[in-house]
C-alpha positions in Angstrom: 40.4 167.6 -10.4 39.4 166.7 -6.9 36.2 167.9 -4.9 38.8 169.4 -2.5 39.2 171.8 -5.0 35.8 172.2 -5.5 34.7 172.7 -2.0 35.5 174.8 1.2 34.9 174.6 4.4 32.4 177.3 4.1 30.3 175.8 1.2 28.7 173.3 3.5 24.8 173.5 4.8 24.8 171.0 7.4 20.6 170.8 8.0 18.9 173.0 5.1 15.2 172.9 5.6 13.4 173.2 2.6 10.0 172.3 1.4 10.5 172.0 -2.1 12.9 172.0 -5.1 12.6 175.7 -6.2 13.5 176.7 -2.5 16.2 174.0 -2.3 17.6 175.8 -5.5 17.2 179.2 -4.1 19.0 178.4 -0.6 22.1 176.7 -2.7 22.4 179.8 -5.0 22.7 182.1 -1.9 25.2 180.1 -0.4 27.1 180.0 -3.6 26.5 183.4 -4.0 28.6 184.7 -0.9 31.2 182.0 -1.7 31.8 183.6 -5.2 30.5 186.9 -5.6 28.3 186.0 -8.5 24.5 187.3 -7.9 22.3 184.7 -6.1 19.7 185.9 -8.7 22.3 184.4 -11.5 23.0 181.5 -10.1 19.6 180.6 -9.4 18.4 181.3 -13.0 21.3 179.2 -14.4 20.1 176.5 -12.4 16.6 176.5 -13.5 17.5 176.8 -16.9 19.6 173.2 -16.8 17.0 171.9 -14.6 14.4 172.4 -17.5 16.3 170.3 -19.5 15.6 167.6 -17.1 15.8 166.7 -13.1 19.4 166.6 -11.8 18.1 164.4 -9.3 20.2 161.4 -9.8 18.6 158.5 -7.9 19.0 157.4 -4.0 18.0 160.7 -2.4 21.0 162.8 -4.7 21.1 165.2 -6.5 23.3 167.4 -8.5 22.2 170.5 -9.6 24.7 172.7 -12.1 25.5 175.5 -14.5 27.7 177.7 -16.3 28.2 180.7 -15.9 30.3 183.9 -17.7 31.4 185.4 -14.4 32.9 182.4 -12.8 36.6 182.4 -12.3 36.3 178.7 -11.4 34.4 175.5 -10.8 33.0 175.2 -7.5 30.9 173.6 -5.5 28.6 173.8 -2.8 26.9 170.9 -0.9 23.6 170.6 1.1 22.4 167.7 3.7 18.6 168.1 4.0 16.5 168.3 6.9 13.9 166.4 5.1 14.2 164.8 2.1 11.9 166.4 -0.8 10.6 165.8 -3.9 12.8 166.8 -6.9 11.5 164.9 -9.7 14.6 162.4 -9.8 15.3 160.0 -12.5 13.8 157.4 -10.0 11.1 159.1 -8.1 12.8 158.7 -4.7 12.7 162.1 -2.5 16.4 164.0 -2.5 18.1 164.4 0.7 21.7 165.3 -0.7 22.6 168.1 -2.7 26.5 169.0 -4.5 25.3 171.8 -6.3 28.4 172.8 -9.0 28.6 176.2 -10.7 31.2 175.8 -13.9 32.9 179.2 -15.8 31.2 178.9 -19.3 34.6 177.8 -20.6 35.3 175.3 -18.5 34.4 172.5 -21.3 35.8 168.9 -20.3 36.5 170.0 -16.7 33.2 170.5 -15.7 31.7 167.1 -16.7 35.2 165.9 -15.3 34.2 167.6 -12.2 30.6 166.4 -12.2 31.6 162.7 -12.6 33.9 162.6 -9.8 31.1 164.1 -7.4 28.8 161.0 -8.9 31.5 158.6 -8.4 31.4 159.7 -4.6 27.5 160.3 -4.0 26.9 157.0 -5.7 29.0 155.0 -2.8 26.0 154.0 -0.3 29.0 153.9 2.7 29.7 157.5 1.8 26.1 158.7 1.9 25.0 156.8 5.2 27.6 158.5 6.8 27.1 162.1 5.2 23.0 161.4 6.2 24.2 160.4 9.9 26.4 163.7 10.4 25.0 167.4 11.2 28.3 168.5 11.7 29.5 171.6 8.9 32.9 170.6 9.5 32.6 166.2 10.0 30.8 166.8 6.5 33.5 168.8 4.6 36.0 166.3 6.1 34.5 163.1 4.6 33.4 164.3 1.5 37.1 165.8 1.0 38.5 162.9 2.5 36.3 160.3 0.5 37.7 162.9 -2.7 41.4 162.5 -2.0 41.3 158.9 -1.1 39.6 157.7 -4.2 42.0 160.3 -6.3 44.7 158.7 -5.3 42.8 155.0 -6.2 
């Protein structure tokens, strides 16, 4: 599974300003709620509720939010560039400026963590996030983190 089938063109927020994780959260479940049709409110609460488990803040200003949910038809994704970086309680205490938030049908089983290890893999590559930091282009963003997806697919 690559992010490319993850992630449209549309699922991108170039420069979200938020002030805090609960907002950051909110703002991604909109997003993914016009993308899929699943209610914001839904999406949101799923969130939370894997978030209370512990941070999805994964270290060097990243973090990856995700949950299951009944109503989705597939595994999809949504990233966010920050305005500001914010605090999200991250395994390492550093502020988050990056967000791929994934949503996952509750039966998707192997492909999700599948699908959440290849987004690691690419967030984790400091070329790939100095570049995705330096752009506030919608489109420029979608292209490398696709891009970056196909190229190490194929490696």
């Amino acid at each position: 599974m690559s992010l490319i089938d993850l992630l449209t063109a549309d699922a991108i927020l170039p420069s979200m300003k938020v002030n805090t994780k609960k907002q950051a959260l909110q703002e991604l479940s909109e997003k993914a709620a016009q993308i899929s049709g699943i209610p914001a409110r839904e999406i949101f609460d799923s969130l939370l509720q894997r978030e209370r488990l512990g941070s999805t803040g994964v270290g060097n200003g990243i973090a990856i939010p995700h949950g299951k949910l009944a109503k989705a038809g597939r595994i999809f994704g949504v990233f966010a560039r920050l305005e500001r970086p914010i605090d999200y309680e991250a395994l390492d205490g550093a502020p988050v400026d990056l967000i791929f938030l994934l949503i996952a049908p509750e039966s998707a089983g192997a492909d999700h963590l599948k699908a959440l290890a290849r987004t690691a893999r690419i967030l984790r590559d400091p070329k790939v996030t100095a570049k995705l930091r330096a752009t506030r282009d919608a489109s420029a963003l979608y292209s490398m983190i696709t891009q970056t997806a196909s190229s190490q697919h194929a490696a």
